[in-house]
C-alpha positions in Angstrom: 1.2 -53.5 -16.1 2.1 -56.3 -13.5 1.0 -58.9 -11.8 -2.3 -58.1 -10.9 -5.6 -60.4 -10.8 -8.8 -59.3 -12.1 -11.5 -62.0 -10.6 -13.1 -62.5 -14.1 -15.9 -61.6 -16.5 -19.6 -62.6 -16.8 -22.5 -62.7 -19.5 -26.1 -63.6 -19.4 -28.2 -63.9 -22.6 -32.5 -64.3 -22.0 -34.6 -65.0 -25.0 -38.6 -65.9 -24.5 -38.3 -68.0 -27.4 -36.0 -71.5 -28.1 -32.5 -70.1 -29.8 -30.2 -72.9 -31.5 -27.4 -70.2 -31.2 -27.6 -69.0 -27.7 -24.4 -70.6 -26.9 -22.7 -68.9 -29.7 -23.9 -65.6 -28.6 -22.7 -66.3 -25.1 -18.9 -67.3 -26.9 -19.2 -64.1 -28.4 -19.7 -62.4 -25.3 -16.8 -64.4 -23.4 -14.9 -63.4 -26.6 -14.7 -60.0 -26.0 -14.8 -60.1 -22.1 -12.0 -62.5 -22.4 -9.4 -59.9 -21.1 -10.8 -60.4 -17.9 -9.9 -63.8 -17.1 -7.4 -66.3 -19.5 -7.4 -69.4 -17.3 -11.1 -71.1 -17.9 -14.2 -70.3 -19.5 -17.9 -71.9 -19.6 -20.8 -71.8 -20.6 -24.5 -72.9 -19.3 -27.4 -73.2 -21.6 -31.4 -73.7 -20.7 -33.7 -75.8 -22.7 -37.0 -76.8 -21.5 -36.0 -76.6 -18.4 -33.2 -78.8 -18.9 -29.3 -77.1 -18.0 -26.4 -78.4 -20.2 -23.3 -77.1 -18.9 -20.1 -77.2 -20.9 -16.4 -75.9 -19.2 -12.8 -76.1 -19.4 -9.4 -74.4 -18.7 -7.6 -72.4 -21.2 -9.2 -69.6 -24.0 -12.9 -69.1 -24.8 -11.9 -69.8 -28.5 -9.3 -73.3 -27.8 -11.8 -75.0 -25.9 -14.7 -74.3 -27.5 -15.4 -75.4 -30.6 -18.9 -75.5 -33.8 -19.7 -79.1 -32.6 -20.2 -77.9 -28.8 -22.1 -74.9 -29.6 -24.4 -76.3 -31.6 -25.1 -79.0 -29.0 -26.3 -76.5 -27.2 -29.6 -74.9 -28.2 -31.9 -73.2 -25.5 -33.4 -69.8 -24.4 -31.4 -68.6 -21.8 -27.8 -69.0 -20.9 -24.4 -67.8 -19.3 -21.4 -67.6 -19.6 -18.5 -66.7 -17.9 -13.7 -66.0 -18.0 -11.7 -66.7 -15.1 -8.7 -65.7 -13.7 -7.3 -68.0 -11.1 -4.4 -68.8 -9.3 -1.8 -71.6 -8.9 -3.6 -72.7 -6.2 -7.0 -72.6 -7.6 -5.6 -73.6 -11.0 -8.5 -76.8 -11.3 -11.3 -77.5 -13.5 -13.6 -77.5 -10.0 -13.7 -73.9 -9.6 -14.1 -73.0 -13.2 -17.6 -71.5 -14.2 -20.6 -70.9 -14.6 -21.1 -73.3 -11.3 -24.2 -75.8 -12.0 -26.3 -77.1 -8.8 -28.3 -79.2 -8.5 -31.2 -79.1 -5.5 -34.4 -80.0 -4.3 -36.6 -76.5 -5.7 -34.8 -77.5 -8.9 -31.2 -76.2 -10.4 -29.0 -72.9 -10.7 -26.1 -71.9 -12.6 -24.1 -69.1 -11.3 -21.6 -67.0 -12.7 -19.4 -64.4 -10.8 -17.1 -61.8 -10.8 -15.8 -60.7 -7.4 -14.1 -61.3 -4.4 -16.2 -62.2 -0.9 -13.8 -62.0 1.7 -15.9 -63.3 4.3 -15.9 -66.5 2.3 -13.5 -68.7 4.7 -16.0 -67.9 7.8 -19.0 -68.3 5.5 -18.1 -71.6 4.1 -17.0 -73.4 8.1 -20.3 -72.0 9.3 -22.1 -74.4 6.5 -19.7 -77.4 6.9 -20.6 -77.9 10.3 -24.0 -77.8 9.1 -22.9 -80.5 6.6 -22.8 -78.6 3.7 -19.7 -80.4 1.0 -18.1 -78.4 -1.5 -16.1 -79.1 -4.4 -14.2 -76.5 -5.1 -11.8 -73.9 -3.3 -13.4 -70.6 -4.5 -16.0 -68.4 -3.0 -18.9 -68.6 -6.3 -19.8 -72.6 -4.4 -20.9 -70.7 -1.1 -22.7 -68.5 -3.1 -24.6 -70.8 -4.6 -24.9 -73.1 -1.4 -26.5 -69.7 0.5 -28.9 -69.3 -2.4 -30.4 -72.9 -2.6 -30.8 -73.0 1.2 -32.7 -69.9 1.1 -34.7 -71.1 -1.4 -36.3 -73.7 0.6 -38.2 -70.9 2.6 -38.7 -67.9 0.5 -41.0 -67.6 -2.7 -39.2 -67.2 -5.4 -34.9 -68.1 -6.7 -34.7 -64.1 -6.8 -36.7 -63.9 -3.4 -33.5 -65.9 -1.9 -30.8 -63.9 -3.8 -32.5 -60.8 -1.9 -32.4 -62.7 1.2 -28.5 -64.1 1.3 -27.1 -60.5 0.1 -26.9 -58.6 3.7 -24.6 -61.9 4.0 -21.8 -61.3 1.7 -19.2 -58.9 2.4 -16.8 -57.7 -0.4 -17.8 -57.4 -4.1 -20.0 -59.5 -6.2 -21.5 -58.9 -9.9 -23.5 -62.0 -10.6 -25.5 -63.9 -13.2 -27.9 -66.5 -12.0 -29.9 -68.7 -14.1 -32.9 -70.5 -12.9 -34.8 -73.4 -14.9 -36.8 -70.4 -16.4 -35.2 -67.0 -15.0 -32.3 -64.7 -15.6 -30.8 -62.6 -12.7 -28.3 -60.1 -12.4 -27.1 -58.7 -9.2 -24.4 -56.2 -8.3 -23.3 -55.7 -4.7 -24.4 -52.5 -3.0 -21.0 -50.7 -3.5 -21.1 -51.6 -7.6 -17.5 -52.9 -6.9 -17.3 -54.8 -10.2 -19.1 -53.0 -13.3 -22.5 -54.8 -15.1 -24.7 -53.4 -17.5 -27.9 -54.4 -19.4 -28.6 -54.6 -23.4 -31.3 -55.8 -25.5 -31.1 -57.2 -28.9 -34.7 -56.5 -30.4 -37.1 -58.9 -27.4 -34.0 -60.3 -26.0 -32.0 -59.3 -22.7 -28.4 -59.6 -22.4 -26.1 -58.9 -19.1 -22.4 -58.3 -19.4 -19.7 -56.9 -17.3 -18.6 -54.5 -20.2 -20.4 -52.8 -22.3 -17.9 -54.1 -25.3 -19.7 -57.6 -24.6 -23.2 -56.3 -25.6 -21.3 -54.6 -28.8 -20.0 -58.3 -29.9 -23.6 -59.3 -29.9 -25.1 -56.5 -31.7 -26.6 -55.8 -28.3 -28.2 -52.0 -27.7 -26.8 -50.7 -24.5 -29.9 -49.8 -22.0 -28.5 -49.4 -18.8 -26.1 -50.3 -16.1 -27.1 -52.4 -13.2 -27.4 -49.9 -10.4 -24.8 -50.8 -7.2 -27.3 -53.1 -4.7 -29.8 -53.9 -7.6 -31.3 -57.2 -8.4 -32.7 -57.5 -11.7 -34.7 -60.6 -12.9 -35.8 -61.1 -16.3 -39.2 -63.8 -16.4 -41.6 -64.4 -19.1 -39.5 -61.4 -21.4 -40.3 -59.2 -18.6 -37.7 -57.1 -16.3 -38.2 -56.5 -12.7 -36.1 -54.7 -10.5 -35.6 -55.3 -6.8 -33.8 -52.0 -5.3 -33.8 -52.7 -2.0 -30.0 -53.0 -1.3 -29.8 -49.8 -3.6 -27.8 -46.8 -1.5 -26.5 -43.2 -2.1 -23.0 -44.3 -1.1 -21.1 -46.5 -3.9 -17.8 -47.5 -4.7 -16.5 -49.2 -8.0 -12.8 -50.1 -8.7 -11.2 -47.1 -10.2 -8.8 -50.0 -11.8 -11.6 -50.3 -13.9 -10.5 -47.5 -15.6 -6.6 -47.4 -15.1 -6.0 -50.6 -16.1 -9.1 -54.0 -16.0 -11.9 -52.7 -18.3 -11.0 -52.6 -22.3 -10.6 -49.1 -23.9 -14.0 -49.4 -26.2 -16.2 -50.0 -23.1 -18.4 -47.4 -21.0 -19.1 -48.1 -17.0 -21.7 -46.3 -15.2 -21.5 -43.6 -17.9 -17.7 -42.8 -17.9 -15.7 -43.9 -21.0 -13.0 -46.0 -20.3 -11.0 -44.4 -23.1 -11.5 -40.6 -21.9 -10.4 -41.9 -18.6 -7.1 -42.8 -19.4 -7.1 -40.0 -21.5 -7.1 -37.6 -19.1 -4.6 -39.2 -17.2 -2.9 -39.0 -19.5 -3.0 -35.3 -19.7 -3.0 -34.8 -16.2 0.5 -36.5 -16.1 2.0 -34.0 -18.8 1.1 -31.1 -16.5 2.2 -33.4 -13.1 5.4 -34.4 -14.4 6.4 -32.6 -17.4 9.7 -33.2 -18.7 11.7 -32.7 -22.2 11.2 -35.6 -24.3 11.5 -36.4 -28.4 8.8 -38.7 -28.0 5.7 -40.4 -25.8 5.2 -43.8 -26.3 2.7 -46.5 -24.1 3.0 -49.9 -23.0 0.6 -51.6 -24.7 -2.5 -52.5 -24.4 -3.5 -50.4 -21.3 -0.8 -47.4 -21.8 -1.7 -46.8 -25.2 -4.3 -44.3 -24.5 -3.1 -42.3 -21.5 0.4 -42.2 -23.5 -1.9 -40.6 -26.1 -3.2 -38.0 -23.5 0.1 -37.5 -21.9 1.3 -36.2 -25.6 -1.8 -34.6 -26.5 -1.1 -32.0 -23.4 2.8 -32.2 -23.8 3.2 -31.8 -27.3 5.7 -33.9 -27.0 4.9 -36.1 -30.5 3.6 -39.9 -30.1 4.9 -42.9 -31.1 4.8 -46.6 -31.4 8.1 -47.7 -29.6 7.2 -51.1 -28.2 5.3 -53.8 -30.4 3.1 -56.4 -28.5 3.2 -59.8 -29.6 -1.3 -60.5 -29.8 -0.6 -64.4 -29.2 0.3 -63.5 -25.4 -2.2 -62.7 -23.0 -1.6 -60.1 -20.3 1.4 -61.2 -18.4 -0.8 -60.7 -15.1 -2.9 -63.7 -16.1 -0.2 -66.1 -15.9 -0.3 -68.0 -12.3 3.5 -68.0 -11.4 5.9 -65.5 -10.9 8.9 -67.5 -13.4 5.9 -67.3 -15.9 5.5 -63.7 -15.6 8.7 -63.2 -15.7 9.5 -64.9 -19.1 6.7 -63.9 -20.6 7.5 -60.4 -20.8 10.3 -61.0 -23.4 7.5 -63.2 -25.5 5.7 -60.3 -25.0 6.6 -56.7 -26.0 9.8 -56.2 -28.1 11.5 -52.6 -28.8 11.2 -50.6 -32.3 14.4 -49.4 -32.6 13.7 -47.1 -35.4 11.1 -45.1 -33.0 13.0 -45.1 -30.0 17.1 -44.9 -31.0 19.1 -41.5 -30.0 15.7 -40.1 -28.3 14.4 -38.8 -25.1 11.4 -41.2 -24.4 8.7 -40.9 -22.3 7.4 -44.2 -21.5 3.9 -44.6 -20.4 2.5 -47.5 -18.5 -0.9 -47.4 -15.8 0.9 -48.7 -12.7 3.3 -50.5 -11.1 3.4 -53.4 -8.4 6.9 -55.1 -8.1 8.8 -53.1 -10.3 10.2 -56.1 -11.9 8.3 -55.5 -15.5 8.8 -52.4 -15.8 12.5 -52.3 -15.4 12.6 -55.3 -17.5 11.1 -52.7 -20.3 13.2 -50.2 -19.3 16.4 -52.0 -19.8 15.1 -53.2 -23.6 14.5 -49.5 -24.5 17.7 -48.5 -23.7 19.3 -52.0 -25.4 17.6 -50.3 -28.4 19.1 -47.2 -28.3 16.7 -45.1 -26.1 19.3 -41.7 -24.6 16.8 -41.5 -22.0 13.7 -43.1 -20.6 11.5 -40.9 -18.4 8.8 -43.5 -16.9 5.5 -41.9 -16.3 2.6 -44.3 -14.2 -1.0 -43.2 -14.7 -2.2 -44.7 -12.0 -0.7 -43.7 -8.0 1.3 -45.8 -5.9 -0.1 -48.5 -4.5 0.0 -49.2 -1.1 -2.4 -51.0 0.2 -3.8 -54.8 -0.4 -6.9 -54.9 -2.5 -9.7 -57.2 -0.8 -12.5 -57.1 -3.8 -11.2 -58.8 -6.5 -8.1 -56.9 -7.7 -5.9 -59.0 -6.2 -3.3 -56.4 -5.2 -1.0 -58.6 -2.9 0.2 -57.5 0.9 1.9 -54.3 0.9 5.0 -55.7 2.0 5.3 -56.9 -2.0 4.7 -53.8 -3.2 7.5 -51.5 -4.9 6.2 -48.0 -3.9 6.1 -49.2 -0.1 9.3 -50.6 -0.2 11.3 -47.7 -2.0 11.3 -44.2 -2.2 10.3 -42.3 -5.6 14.4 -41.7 -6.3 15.3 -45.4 -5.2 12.7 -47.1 -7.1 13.5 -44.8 -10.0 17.3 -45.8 -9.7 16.3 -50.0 -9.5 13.7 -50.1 -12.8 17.0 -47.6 -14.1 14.9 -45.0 -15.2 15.5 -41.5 -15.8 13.0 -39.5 -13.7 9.6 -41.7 -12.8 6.5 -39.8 -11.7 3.2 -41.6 -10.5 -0.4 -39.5 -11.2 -1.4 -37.6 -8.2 -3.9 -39.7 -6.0 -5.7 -36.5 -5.3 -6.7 -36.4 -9.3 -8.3 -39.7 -9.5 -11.9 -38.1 -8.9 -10.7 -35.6 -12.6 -10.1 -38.7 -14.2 -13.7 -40.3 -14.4 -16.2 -37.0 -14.6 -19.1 -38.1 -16.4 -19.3 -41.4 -13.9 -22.3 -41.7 -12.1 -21.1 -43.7 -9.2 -18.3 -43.3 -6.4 -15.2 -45.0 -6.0 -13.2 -47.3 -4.5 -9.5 -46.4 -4.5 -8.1 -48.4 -1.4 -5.3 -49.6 -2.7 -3.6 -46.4 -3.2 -5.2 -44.5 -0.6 -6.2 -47.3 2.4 -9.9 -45.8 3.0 -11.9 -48.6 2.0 -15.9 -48.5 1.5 -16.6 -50.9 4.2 -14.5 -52.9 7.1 -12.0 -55.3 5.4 -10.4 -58.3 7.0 -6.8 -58.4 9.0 -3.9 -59.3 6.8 -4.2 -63.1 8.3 -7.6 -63.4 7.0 -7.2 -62.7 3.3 -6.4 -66.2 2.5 -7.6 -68.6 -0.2 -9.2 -72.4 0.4 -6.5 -74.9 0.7 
């Protein structure tokens, strides 16, 4: 896997009574969500009414430490990992993002991407509106307390500002004495609900509610708005529709192997992509082996229908995150050496089939490539379980302008001779749909077909806040 984004993970934990290690619970979470954003983390706690908010760049386990998490006792909190850019590479747009306003405060924690952010945020600065950061989470939160000053209730305004926001957005909000959850009316980005005996917990995975000793109860349904108040849950429906659209990346490649969206196990998905690329793209092989972390299981599948045996031919070092995460390109780059390294005993004198869930550039993989064969490899038959991408992603997946992208730029048999493979063979687009069967929603697979769930903006519009 290469250079993709994945716009980060959330976490919400509601308790009716005082906890003096909510924040701990949260870390927890952010622990096992932490695959979904490397570059900051945070976390905001609620007591008496009171928000402490504590954030910084780097891992959820450097920068937090015993001394913080005990400062910070309360009843309901949040938490959330980012991924961000070069650009956006600042303390400022790290999260959860804590306002202050005149109905009281918010903090808000998001995973998403709204791509009619850049219009969104002008219309309020000539209203006078000042931000202080460069991402789209501030607007967000701008929208909300400005709605507040008219409507009822903090989840009263979240209803109101939704028809506003176009592109994807799973969000926890916390109010001075409420917990909300929202996911946008496609269910772009995955969230799901768990208790722990009276207690609620949100989390984008289900492997966050597992780290807490959370009992999975449901997902948040694509357009829902649940709030939790005085212990109790109430959900809003309204922007609820037959039509929905989650990231099949999800499953090829964003969400960890252990979790469950919408019903669909993310390890049976790559499974059977797995197995659907043995019968695709069969080929005579001594052994299957997977790039680790996300190849690992639709390698497995991919021998399972073979027979072809599997193996462990590349060796992960677990002190580098996923070379994706890091901002530049020199970075990425590098990091792949740091990152994987060859067993030469697997992998010498045989026929491999190498297993990964997608390319972008082309660069890693043929990086990988050439260290197999620098170890011996006779052959190297790559096998993607994902299609080709094509197409920019606009909802958090940051899949850059096509013009970057390998499979527009080459043919199968070119791109096959620059990464110096043997054969290459990409999962048929037309079998994504056999890949997820026990999901309950639709999906979203623009970036490797172009058929998007709603409009999307022109190529000059998909910018960032300079």
């Amino acid at each position: 896997m290469e250079n993709i984004h994945e716009e980060c993970g959330v976490f919400g934990y509601y308790s009716e009574t005082e906890k003096s290690d909510i924040a701990r619970s949260v870390y927890y979470g952010l622990f096992a969500l932490q695959h979904r954003g490397q570059e900051a983390c945070g976390i905001a706690v609620n007591k008496d009414r009171v928000t402490s908010c504590k954030k910084g760049m780097g891992l959820v386990g450097d920068f937090f430490n015993d001394k913080m998490l005990e400062e910070m006792p309360g009843n309901i909190a949040i938490g959330h990992v980012r991924y961000c850019d070069a650009v956006n590479n600042n303390i400022e747009n790290a999260q959860p993002l804590f306002v202050k306003y005149v109905k009281g405060t918010l903090a808000i924690a998001h995973n998403g991407n709204i791509f009619n952010a850049v219009a969104l945020r002008k219309e309020l600065e000539n209203e006078g509106a000042l931000f202080h950061s460069t991402g789209d989470s501030e607007i967000i939160a701008y929208l909300i307390a400005r709605a507040r000053l008219t409507c009822p209730t903090v989840e009263d305004a979240v209803a109101s500002i939704i028809p506003r926001l176009q592109g994807s957005f799973s969000l926890v909000i916390m109010s001075p004495s409420k917990l909300i959850a929202v996911r946008d009316p496609f269910g772009v980005r995955p969230l799901c609900i768990g208790r722990v005996g009276n207690d609620y917990v949100f989390s984008s995975e289900t492997c966050g509610l597992d780290t807490v000793g959370a009992k999975f109860e449901r997902d948040v349904l694509p357009g829902e708005i649940v709030t939790i108040h005085h212990g109790q849950l109430k959900s809003n429906r309204q922007y609820c529709k037959k039509e929905s659209a989650t990231c099949i990346f999800e499953h090829i490649y964003t969400a960890r192997p252990d979790s469950v969206i919408d019903g669909q196990s993310v390890n049976e998905s790559r499974i059977l992509a797995g197995r659907l690329l043995a019968k695709q793209h069969p080929v005579d092989a001594d052994i299957v082996i997977g790039v680790p972390d996300s190849g690992l299981s639709s390698a497995i599948g991919y021998s399972k229908e073979s027979g072809i045996p599997y193996g462990t031919g590349l060796i992960k070092n677990r002190y580098i995150g996923r070379t994706f995460i890091l901002p530049s390109q020199a970075q990425r780059e590098r990091s792949v050496a740091l990152k994987l390294n060859a067993l030469r005993h697997s992998i010498d004198g045989k026929r491999v089939v190498m297993v990964d869930d997608s390319i972008v550039r082309g660069t890693t993989i043929a990086n990988i490539v050439k260290m197999l064969k620098n170890n011996g490899a006779k052959e190297v038959h790559v096998r993607v379980a994902s299609p080709k991408f094509l197409y920019a992603c606009y909802f958090g997946t940051d899949v850059p302008d096509s013009k970057y992208l390998a499979c527009t730029k080459y043919t199968d048999e070119e791109l096959c001779r620059k990464i110096d493979a043997d054969t290459l063979g990409f999962l048929d687009v037309e079998s994504l749909p056999d890949i997820v069967p026990d999901s309950t929603v639709g999906f979203c697979t623009g970036c490797f077909t172009g058929k998007y769930p709603c409009p999307v903006p022109k190529k000059e519009d998909k910018v960032t806040f300079e």
